[in-house]
VMD Tcl script that builds the backbone (N, CA, C; Angstrom):
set m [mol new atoms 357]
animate dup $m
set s [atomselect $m all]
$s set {name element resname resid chain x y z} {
  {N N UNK 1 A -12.489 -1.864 21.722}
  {CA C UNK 1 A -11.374 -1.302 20.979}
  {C C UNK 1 A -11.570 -1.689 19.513}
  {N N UNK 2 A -11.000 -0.290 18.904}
  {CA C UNK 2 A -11.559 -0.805 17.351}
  {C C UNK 2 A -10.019 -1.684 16.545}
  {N N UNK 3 A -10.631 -1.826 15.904}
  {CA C UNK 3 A -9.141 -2.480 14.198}
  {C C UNK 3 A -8.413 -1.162 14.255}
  {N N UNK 4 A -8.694 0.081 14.168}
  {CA C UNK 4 A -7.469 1.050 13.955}
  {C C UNK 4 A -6.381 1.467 15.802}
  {N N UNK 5 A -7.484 0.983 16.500}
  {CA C UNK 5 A -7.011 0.913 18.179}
  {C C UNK 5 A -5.806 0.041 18.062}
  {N N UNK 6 A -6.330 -0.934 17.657}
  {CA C UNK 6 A -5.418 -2.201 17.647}
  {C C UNK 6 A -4.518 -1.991 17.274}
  {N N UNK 7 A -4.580 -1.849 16.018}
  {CA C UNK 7 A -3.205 -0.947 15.476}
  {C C UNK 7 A -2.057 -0.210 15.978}
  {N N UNK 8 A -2.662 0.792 16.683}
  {CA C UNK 8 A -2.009 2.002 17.195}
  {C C UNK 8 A -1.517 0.940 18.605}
  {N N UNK 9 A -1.810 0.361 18.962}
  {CA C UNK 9 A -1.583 -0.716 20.530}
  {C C UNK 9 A -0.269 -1.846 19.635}
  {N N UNK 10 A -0.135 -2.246 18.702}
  {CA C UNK 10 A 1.182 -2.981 18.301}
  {C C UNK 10 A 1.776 -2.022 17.557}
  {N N UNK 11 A 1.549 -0.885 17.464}
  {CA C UNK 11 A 2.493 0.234 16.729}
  {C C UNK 11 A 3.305 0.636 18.074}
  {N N UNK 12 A 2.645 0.864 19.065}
  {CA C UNK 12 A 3.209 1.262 20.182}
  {C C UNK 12 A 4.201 0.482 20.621}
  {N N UNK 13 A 3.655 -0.884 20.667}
  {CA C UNK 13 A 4.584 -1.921 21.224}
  {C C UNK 13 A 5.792 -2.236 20.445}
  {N N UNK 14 A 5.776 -1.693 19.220}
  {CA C UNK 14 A 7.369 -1.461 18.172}
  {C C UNK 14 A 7.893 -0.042 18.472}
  {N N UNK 15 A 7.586 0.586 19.157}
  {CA C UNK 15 A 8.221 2.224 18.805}
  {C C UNK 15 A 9.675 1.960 19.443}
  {N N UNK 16 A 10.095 1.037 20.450}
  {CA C UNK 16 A 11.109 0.994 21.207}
  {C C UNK 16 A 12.088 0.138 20.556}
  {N N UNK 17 A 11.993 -1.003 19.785}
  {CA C UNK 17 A 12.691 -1.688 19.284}
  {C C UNK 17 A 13.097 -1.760 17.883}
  {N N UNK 18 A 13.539 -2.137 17.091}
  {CA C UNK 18 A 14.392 -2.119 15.180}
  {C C UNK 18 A 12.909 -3.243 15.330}
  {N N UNK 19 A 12.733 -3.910 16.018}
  {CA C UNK 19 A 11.721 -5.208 15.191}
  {C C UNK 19 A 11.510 -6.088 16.362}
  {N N UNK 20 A 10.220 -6.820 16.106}
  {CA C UNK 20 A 9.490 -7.514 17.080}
  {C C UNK 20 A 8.790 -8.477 16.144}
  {N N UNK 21 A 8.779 -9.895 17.270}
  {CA C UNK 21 A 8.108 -10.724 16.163}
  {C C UNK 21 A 7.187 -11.086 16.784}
  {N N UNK 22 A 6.138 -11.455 16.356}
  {CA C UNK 22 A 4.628 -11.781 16.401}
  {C C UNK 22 A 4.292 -12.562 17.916}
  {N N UNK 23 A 5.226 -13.641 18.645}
  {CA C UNK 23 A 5.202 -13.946 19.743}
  {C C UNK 23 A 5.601 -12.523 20.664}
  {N N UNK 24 A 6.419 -11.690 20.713}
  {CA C UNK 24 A 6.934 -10.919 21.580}
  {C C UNK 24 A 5.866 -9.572 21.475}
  {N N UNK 25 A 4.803 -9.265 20.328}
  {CA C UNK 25 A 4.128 -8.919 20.576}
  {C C UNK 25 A 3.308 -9.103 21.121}
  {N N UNK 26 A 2.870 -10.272 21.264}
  {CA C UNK 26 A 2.005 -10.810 21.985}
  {C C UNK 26 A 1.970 -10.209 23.531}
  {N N UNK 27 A 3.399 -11.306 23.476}
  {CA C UNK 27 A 3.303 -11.034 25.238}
  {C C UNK 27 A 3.388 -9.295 25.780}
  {N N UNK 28 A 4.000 -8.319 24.837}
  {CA C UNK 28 A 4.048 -6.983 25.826}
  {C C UNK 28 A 2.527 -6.533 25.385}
  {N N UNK 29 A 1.799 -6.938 24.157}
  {CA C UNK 29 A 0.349 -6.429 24.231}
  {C C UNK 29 A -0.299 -7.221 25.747}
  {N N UNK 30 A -0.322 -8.246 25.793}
  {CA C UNK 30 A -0.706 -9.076 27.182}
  {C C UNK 30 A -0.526 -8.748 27.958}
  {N N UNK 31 A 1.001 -8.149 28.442}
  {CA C UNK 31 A 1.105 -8.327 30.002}
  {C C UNK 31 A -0.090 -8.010 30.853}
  {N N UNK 32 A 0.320 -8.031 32.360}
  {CA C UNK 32 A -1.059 -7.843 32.940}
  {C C UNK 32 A -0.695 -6.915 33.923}
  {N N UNK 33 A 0.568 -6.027 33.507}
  {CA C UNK 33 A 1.112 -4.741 34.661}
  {C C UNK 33 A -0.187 -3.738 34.089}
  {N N UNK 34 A -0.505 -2.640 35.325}
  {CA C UNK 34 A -1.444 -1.850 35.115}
  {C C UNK 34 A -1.582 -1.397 33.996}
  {N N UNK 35 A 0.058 -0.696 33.418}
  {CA C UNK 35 A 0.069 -0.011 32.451}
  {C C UNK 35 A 0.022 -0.363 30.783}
  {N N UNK 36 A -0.434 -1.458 30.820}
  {CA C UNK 36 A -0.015 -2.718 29.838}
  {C C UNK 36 A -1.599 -2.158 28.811}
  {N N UNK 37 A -1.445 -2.982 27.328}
  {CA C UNK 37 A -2.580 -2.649 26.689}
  {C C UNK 37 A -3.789 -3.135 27.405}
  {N N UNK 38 A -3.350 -4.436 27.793}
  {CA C UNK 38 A -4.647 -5.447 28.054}
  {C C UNK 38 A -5.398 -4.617 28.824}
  {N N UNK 39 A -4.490 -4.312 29.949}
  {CA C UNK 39 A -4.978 -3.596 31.195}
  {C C UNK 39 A -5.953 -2.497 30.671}
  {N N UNK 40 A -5.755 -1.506 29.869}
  {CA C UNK 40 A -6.695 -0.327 29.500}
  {C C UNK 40 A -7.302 -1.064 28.296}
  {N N UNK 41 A -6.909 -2.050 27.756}
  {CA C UNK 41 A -8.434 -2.202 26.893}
  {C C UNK 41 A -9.255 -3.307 27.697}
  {N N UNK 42 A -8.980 -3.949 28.794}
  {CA C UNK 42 A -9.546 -4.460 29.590}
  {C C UNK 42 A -9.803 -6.379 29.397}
  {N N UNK 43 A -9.109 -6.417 28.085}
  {CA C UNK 43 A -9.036 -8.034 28.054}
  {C C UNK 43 A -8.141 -8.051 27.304}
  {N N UNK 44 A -7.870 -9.705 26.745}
  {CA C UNK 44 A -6.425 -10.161 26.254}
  {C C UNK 44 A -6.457 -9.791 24.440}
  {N N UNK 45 A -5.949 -9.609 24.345}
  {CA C UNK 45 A -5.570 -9.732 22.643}
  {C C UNK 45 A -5.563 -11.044 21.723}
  {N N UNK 46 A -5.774 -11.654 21.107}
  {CA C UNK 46 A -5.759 -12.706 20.669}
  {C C UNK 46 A -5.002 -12.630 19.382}
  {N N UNK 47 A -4.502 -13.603 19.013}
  {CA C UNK 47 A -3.449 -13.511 18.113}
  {C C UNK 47 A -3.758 -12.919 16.473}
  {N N UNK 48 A -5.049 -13.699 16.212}
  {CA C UNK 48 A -5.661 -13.252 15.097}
  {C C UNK 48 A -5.827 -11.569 14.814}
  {N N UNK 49 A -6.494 -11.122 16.018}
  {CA C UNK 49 A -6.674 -9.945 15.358}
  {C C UNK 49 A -5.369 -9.021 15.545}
  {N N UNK 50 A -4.171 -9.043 15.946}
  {CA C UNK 50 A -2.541 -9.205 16.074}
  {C C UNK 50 A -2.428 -9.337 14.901}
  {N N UNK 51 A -2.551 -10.507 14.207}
  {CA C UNK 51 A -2.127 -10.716 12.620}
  {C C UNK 51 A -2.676 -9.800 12.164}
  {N N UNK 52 A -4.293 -9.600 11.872}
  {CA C UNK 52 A -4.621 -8.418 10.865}
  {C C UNK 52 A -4.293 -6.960 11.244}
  {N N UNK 53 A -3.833 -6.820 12.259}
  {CA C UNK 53 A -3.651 -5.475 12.665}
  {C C UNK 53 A -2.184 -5.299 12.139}
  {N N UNK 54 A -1.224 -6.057 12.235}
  {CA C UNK 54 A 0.181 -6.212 10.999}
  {C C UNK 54 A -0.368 -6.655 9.421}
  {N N UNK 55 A -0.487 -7.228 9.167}
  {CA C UNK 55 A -1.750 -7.217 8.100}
  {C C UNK 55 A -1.580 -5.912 7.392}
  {N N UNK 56 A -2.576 -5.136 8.272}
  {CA C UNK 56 A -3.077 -3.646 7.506}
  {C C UNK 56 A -2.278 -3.095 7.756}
  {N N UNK 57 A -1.360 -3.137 8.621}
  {CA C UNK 57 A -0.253 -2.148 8.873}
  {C C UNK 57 A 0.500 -1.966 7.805}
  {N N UNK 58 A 1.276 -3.296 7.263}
  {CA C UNK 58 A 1.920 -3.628 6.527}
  {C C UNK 58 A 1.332 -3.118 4.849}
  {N N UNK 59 A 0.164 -3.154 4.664}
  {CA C UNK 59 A -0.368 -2.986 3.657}
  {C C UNK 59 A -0.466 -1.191 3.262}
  {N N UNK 60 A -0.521 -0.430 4.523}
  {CA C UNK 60 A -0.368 0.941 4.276}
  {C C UNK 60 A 0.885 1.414 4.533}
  {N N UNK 61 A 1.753 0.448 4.512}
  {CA C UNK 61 A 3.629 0.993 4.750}
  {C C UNK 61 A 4.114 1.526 6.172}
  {N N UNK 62 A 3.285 0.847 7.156}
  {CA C UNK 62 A 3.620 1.341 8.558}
  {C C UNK 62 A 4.353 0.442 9.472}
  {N N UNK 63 A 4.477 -0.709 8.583}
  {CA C UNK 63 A 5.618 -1.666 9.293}
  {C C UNK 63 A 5.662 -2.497 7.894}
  {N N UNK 64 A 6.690 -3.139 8.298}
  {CA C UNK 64 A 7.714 -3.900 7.028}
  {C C UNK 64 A 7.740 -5.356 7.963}
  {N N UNK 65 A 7.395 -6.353 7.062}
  {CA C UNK 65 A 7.912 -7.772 7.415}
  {C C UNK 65 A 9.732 -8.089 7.203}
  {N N UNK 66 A 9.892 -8.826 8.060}
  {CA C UNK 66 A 11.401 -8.793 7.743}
  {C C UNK 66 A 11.508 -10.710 8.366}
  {N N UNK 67 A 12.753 -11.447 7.460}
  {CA C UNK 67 A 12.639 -12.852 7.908}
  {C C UNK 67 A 14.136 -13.275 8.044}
  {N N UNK 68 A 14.922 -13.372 8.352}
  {CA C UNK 68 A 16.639 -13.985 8.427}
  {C C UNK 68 A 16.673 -14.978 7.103}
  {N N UNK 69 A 17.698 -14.801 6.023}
  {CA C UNK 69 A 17.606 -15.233 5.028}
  {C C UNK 69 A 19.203 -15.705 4.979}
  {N N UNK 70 A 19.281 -17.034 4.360}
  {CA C UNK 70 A 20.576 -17.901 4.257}
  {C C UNK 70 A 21.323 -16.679 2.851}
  {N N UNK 71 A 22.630 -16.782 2.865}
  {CA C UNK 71 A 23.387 -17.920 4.248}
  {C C UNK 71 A 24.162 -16.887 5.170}
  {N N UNK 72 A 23.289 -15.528 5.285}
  {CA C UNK 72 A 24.259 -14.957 6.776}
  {C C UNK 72 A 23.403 -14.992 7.823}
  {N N UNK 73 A 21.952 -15.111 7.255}
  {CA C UNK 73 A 20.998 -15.212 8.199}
  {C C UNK 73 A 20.758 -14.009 8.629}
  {N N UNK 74 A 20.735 -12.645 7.866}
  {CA C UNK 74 A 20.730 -11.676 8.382}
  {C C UNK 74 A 19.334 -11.347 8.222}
  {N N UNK 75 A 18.131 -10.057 9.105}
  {CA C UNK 75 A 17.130 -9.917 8.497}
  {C C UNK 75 A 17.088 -9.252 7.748}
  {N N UNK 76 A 15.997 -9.642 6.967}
  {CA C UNK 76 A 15.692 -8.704 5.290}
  {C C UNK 76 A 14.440 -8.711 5.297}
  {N N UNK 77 A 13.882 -7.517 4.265}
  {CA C UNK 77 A 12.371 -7.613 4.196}
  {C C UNK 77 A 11.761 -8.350 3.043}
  {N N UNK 78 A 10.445 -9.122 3.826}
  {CA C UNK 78 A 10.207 -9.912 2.646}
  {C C UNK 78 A 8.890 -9.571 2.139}
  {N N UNK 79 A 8.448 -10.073 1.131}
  {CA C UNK 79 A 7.302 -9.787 0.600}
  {C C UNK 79 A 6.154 -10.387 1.408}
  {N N UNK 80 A 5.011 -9.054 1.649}
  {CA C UNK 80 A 4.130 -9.535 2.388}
  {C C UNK 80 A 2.988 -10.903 2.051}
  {N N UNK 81 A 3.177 -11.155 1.326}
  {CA C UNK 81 A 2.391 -12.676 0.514}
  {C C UNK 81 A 2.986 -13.857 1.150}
  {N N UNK 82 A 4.589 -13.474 1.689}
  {CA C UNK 82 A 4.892 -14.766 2.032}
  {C C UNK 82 A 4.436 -14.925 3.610}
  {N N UNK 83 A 4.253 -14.054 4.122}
  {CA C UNK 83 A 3.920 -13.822 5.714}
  {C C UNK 83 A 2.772 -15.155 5.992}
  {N N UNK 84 A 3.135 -15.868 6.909}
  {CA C UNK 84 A 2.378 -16.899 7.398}
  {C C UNK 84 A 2.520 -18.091 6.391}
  {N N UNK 85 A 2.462 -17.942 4.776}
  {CA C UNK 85 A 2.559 -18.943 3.567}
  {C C UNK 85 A 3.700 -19.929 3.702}
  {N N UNK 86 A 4.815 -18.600 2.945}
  {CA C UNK 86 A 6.215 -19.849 2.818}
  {C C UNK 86 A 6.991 -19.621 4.246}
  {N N UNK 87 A 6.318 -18.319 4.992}
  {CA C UNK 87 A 7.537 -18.020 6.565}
  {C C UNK 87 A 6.387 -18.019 7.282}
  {N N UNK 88 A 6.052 -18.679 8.404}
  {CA C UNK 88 A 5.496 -18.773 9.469}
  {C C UNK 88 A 5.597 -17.858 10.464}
  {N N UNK 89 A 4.144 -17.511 10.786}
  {CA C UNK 89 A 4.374 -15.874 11.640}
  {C C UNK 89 A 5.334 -15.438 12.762}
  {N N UNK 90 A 5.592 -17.011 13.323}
  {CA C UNK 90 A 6.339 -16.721 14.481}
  {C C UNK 90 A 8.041 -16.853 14.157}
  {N N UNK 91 A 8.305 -16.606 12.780}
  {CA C UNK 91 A 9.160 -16.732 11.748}
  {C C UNK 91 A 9.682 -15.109 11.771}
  {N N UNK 92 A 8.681 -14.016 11.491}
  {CA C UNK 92 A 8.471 -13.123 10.977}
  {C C UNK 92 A 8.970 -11.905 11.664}
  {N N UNK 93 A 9.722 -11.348 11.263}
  {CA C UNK 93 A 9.745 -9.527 12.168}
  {C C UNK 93 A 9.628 -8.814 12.197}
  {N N UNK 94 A 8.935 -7.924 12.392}
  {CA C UNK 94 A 8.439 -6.465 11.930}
  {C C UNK 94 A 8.975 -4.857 12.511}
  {N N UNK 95 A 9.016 -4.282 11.483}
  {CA C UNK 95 A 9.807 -3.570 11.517}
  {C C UNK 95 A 8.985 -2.180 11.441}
  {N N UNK 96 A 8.782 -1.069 12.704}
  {CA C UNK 96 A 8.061 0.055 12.348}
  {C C UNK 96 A 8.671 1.155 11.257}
  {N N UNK 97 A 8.000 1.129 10.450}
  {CA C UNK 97 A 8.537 2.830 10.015}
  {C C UNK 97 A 8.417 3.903 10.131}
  {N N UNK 98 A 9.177 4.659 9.918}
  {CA C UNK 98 A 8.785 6.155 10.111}
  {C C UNK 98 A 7.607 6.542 10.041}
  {N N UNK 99 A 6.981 6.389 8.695}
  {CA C UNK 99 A 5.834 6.216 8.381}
  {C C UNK 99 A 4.248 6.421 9.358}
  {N N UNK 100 A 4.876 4.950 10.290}
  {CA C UNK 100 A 3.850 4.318 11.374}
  {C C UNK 100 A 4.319 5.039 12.608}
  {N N UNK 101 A 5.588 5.218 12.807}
  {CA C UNK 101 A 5.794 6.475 14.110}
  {C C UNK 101 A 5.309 7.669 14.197}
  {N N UNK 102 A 5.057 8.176 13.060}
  {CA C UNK 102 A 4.417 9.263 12.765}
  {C C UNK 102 A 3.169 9.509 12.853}
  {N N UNK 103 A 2.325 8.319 12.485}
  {CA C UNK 103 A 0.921 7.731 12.511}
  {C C UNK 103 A 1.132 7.983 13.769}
  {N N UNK 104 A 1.297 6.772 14.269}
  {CA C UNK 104 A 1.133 6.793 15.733}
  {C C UNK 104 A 1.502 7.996 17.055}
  {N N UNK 105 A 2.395 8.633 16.432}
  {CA C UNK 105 A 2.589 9.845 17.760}
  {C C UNK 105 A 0.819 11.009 17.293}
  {N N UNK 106 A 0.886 11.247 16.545}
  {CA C UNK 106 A -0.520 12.199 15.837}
  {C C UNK 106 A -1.789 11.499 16.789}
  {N N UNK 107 A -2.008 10.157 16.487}
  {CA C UNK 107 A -3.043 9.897 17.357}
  {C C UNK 107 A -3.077 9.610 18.354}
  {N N UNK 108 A -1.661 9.522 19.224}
  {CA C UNK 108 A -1.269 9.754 20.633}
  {C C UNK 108 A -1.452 10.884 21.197}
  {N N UNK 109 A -1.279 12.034 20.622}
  {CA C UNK 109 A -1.604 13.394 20.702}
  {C C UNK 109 A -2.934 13.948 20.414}
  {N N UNK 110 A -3.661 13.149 19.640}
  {CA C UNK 110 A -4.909 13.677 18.940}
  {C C UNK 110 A -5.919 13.083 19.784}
  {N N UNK 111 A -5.893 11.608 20.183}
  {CA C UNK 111 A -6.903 11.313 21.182}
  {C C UNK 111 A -6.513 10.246 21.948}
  {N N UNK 112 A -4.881 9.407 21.878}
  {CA C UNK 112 A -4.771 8.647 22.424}
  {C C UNK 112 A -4.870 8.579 23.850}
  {N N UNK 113 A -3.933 9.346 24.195}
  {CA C UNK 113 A -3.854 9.890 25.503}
  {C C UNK 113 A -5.174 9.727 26.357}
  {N N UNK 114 A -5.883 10.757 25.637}
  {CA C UNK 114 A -7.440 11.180 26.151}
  {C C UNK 114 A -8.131 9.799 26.846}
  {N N UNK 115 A -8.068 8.682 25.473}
  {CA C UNK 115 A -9.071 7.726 25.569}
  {C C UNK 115 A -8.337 6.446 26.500}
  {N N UNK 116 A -7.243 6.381 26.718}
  {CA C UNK 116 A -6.295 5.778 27.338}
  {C C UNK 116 A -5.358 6.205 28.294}
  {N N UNK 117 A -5.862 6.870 29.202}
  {CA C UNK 117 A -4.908 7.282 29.768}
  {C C UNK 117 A -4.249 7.043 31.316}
  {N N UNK 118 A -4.231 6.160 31.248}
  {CA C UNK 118 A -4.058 4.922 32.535}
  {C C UNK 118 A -2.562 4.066 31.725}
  {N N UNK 119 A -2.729 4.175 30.370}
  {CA C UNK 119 A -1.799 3.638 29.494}
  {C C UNK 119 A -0.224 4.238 29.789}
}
mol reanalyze $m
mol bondsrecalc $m
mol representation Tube
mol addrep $m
């Protein structure tokens, strides 16, 4: 599976929720139900390449970092420099955008399906 696979595999795993944070991606990229990523890309995900795949996401406007900020503690988006620096990833929440839903349904349609389709 390539860096833009990857991608499209934690884009997926946000399409259902406002935001997911870096542990909870984890685990629904992981699970080990048939239909799960691991399962069709055939091994585990590791966290690192998780980070750069939000990373680049983030860098082409397809998800937004977001962190609970005093004093309502509500989430807000923060600047991607601070991601991992001053807020710790498992700190962090990400937020798909339109943007990345859009991305992502096109290459669900264009070859996702095709190349995954046990998914």
């Amino acid at each position: 599976m390539n860096a833009r696979e990857i991608q499209m595999c934690v884009m997926d795993c946000l399409l259902d929720d406002d935001v997911e944070s870096l542990p909870l991606l984890m685990q629904a990229l992981n699970d080990e139900a048939s239909a799960s990523w691991r399962t069709a890309r055939g091994q585990a995900f590791s966290v690192e390449e998780v980070q750069a795949a939000l990373q680049s996401l983030n860098a082409t406007g397809h998800v937004t970092p977001c962190a609970e900020e005093p004093p309502a503690f509500e989430l807000r988006p923060i600047p991607s420099h601070d991601v991992g620096v001053k807020i710790p990833w498992e700190s962090v929440w990400f937020h798909l955008e339109r943007k990345g839903r859009e991305v992502f349904t096109r290459w669900w349609e264009d070859e996702g399906h095709r190349k995954y389709p046990r998914r």
